[in-house]
C-alpha positions as a LaTeX table, in Angstrom:
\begin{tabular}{lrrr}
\hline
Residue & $x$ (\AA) & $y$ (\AA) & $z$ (\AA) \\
\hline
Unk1 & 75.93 & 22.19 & 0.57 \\
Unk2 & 78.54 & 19.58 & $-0.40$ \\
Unk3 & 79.02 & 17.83 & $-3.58$ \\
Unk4 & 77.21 & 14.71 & $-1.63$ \\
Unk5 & 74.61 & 16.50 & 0.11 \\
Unk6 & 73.84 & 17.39 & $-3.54$ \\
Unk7 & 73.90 & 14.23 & $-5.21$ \\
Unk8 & 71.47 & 12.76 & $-2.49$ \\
Unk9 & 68.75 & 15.94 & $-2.80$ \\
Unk10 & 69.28 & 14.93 & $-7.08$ \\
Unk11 & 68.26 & 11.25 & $-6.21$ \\
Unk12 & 65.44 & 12.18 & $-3.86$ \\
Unk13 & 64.15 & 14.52 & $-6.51$ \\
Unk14 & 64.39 & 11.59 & $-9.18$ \\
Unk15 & 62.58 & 9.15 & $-6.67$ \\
Unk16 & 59.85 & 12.04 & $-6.35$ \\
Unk17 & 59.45 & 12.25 & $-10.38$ \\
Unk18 & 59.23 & 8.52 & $-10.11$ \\
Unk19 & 56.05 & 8.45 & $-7.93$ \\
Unk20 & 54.91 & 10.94 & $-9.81$ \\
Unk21 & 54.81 & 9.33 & $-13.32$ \\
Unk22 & 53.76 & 6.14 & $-11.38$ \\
Unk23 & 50.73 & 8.17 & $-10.53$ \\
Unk24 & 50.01 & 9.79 & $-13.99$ \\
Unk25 & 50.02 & 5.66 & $-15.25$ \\
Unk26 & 47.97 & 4.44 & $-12.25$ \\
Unk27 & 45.53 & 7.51 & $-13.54$ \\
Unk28 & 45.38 & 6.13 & $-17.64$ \\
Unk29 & 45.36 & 2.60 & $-16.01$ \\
Unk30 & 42.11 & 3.15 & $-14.41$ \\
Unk31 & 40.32 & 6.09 & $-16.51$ \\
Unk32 & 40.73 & 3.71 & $-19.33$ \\
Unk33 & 38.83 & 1.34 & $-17.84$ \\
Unk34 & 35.92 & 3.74 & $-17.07$ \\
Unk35 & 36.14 & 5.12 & $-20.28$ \\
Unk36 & 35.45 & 1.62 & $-21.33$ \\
Unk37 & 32.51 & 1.61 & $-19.23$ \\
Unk38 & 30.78 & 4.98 & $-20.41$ \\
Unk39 & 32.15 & 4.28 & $-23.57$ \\
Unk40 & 33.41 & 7.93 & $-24.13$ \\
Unk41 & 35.09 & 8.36 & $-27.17$ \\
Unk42 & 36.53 & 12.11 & $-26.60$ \\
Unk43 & 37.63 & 10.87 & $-23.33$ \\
Unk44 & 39.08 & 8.26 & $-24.70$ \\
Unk45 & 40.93 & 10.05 & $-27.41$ \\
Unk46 & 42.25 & 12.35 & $-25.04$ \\
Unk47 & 43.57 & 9.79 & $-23.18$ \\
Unk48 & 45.70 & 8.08 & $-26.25$ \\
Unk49 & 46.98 & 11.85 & $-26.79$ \\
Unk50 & 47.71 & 12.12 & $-23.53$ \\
Unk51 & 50.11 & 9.46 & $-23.30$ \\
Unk52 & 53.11 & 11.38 & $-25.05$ \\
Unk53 & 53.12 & 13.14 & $-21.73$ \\
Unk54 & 54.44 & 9.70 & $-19.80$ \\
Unk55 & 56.54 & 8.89 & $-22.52$ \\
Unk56 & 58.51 & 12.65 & $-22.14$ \\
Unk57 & 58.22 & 12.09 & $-18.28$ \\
Unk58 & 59.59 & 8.89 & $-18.16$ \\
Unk59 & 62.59 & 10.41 & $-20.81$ \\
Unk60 & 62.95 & 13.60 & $-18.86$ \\
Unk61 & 63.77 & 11.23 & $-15.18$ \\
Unk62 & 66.11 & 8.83 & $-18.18$ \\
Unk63 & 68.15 & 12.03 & $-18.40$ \\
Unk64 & 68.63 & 13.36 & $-15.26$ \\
Unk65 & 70.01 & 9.70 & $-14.27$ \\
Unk66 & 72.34 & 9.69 & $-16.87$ \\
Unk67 & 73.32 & 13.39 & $-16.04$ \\
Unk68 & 73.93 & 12.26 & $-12.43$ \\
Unk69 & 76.08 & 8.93 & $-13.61$ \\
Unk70 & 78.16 & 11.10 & $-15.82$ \\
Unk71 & 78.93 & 14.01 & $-13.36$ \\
Unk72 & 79.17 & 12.54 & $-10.38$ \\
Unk73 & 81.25 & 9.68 & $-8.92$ \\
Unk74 & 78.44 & 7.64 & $-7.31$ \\
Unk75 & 79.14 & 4.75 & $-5.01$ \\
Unk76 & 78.01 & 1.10 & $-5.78$ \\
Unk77 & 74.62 & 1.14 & $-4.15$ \\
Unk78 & 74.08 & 4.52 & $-6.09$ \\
Unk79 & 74.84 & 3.18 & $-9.17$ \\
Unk80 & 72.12 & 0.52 & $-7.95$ \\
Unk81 & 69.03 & 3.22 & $-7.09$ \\
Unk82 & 69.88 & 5.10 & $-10.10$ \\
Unk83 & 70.19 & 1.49 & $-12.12$ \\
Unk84 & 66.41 & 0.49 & $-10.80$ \\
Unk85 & 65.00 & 4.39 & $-10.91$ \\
Unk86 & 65.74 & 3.88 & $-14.74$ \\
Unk87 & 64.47 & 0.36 & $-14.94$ \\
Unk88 & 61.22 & 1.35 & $-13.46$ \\
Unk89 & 60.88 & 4.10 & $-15.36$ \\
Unk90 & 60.67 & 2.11 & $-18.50$ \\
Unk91 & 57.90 & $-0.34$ & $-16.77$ \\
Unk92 & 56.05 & 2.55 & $-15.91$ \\
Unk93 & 55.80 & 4.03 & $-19.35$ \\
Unk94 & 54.92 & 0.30 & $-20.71$ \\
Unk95 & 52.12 & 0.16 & $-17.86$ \\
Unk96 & 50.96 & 3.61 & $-19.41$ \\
Unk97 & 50.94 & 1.96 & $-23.52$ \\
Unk98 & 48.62 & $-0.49$ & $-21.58$ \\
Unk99 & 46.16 & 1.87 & $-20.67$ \\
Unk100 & 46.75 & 3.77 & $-24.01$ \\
Unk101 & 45.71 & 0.23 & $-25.70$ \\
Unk102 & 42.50 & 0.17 & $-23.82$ \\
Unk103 & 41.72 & 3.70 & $-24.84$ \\
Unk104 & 42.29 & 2.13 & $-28.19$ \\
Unk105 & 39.96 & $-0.72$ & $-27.95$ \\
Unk106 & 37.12 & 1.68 & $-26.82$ \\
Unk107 & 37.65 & 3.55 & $-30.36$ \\
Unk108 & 37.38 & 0.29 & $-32.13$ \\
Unk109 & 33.99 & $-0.71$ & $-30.27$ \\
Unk110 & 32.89 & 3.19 & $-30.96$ \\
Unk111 & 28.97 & 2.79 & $-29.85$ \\
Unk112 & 28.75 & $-0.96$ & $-30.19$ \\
Unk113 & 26.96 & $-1.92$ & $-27.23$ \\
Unk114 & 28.70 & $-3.99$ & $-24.83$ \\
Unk115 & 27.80 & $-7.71$ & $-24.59$ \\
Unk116 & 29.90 & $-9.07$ & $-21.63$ \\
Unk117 & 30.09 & $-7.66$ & $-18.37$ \\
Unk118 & 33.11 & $-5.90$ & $-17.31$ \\
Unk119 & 32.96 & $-6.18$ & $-13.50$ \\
Unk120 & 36.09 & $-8.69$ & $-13.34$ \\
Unk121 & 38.24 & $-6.34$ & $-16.17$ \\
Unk122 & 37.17 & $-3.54$ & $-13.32$ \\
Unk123 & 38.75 & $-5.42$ & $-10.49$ \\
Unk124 & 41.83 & $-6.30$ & $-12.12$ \\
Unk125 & 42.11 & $-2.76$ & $-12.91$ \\
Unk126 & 41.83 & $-1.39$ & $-9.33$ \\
Unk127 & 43.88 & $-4.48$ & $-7.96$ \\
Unk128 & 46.70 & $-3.85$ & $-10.13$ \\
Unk129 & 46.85 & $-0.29$ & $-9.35$ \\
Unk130 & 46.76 & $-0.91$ & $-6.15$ \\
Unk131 & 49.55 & $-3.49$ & $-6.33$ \\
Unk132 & 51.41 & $-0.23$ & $-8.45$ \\
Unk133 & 50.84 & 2.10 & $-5.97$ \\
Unk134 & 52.29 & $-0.13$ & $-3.14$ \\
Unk135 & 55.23 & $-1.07$ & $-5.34$ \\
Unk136 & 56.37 & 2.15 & $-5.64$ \\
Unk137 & 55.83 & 2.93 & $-1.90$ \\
Unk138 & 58.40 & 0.13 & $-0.87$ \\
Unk139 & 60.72 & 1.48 & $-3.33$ \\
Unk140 & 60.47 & 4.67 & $-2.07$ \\
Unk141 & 60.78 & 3.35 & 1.54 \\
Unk142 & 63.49 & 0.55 & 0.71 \\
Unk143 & 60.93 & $-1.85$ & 2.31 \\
Unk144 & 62.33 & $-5.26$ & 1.22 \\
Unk145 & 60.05 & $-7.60$ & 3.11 \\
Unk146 & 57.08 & $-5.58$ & 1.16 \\
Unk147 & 58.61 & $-5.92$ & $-2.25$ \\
Unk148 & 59.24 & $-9.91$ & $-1.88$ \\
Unk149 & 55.74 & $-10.92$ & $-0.62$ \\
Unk150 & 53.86 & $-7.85$ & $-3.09$ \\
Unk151 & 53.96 & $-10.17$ & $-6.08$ \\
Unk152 & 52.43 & $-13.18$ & $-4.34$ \\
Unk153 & 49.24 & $-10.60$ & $-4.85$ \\
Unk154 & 49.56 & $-10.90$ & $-8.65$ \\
Unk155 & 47.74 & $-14.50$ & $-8.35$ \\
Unk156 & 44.15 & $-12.74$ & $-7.79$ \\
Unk157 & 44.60 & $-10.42$ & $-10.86$ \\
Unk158 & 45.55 & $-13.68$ & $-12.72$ \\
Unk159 & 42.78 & $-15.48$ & $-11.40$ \\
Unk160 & 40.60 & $-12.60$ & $-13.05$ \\
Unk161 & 41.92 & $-12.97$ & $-15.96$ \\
Unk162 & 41.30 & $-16.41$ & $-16.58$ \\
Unk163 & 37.83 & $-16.64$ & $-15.42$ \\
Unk164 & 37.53 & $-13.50$ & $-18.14$ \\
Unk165 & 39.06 & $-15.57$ & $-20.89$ \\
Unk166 & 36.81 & $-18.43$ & $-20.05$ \\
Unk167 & 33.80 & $-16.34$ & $-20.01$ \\
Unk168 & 34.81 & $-14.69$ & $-23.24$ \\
Unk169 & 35.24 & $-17.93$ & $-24.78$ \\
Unk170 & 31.97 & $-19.60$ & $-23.51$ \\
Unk171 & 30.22 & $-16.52$ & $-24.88$ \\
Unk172 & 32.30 & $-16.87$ & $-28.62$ \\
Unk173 & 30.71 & $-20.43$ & $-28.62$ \\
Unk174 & 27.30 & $-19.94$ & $-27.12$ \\
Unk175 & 27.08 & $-17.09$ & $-30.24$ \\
Unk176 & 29.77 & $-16.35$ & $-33.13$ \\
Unk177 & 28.01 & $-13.59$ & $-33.63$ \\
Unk178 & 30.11 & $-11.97$ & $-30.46$ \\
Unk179 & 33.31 & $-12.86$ & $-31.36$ \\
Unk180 & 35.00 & $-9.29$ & $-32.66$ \\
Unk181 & 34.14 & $-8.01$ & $-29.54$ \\
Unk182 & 34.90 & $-10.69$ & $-27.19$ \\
Unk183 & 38.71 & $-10.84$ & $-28.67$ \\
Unk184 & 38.42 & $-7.06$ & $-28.21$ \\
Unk185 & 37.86 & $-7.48$ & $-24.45$ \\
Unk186 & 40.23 & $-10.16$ & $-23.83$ \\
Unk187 & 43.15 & $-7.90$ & $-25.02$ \\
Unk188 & 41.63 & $-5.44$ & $-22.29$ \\
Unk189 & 42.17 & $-7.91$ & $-19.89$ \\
Unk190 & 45.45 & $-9.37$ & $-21.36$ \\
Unk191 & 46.64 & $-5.76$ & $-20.72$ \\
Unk192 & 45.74 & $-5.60$ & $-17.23$ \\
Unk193 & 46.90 & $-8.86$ & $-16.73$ \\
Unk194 & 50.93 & $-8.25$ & $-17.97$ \\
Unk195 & 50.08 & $-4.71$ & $-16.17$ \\
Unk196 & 49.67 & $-6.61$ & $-12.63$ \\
Unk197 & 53.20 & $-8.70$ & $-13.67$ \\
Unk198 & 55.17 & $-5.38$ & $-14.47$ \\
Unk199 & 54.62 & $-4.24$ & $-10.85$ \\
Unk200 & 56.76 & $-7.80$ & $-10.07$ \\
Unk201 & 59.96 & $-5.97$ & $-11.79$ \\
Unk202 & 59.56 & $-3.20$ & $-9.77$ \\
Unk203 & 59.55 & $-4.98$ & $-6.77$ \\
Unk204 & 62.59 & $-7.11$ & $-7.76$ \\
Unk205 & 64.18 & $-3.90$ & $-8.65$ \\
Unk206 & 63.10 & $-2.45$ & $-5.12$ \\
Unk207 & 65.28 & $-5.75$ & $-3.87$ \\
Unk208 & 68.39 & $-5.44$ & $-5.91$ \\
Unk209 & 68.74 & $-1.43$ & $-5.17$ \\
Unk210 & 68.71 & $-2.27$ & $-1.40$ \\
Unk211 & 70.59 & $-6.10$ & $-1.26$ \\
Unk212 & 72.53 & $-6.04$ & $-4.59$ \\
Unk213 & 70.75 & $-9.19$ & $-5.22$ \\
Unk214 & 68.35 & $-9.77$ & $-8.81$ \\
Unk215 & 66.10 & $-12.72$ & $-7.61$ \\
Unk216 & 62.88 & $-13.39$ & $-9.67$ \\
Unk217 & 60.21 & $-13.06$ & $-7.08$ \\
Unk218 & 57.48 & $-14.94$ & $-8.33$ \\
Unk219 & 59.90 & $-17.74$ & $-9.35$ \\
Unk220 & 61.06 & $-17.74$ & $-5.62$ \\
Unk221 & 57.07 & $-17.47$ & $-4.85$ \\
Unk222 & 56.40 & $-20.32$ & $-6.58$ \\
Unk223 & 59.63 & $-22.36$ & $-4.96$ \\
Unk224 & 58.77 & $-21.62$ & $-1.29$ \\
Unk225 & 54.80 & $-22.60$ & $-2.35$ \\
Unk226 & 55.25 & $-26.08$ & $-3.55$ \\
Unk227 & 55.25 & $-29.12$ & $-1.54$ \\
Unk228 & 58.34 & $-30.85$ & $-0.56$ \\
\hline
\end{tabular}
């Protein structure tokens, strides 16, 4: 096998271990939610212990990039996949706090029973792990046309989030009584929310590794959307 033969089998195995942690925080994403739901405490315990294990996956793929920057001589556009595997490492493990803070919020509430509905938190769970999941697939693919239009998605989890927040709020005025828990909730969906905008870095890091271009997606969304 030659030294490049090599180097490309190294980055295909880091692009593997990248999926793979995206999958492990697409997992806490969405069992935290549920956990929510049932309002399982060991579950959710087990869940905030379990997060060390993203945080020494995501360090574990930080190392093996910096291994292959320091002992090999990659070429520009390798510098650029090993640049964004890094990057998206680190949203990934951020992603995975966010589903550690839910687990969190589940504690607080302990067996206080639930006064708002959590249908629309559920939704913006599953959309932004679908959005995640997707994400990663163009990166993996070097599908450019998918990363550009995949953030124009994030609208519907926003959407969510503000009818939420105005649901939470009607429900703090309507009774005071509510409001602990309703501020409880909102940072559930306030972490689903900046979950959904994380997967828009990975997509503009899917479009610098394969044009050598940074361009803020949903900045160039919102340019190509407005009138005139």
């Amino acid at each position: 096998m030659s030294i490049r033969q090599h180097f490309e089998r190294e980055i295909e195995k880091l692009q593997a271990d990248v999926l793979l942690l995206g999958s492990m925080v697409e997992k806490a994403i969405l069992d935290s939610v549920d956990i929510l739901q049932r309002r399982d405490l060991d579950a959710a315990r087990q869940l905030v212990a379990d997060d060390r294990l993203i945080n020494e996956k995501r360090l574990a793929i930080e190392d093996n990039c910096l291994a292959l920057i320091a002992m090999q001589q990659p070429m520009a556009s390798d510098l650029r996949t090993l640049a964004s595997i890094l990057e998206i490492a680190t949203e990934l493990e951020r992603m995975g706090d966010y589903g550690k803070g839910i687990a969190r919020i589940t504690l607080m509430l302990a067996d206080e029973p639930l006064t708002h509905p959590l249908h629309d938190i559920d939704l913006m769970s599953r959309k932004a792990c679908d959005m995640l999941r997707r994400a990663l697939d163009a990166f993996n693919r070097r599908d450019v046309q998918a990363a550009r239009t995949l953030p124009a998605e994030d609208d519907e989890v926003d959407a969510l989030y503000v009818r939420t927040q105005n649901r939470l709020i009607s429900s703090i005025v309507a009774d005071p009584r509510t409001i602990d828990q309703a501020m409880r909730l909102l940072w559930v969906a306030h972490n689903l929310e900046r979950a959904a905008d994380r997967v828009t870095n990975i997509c503009e890091r899917t479009v610098f590794t394969i044009t050598g271009r940074m361009i803020e997606l949903d900045v160039l969304d919102s340019a190509q959307s407005s009138p005139g």
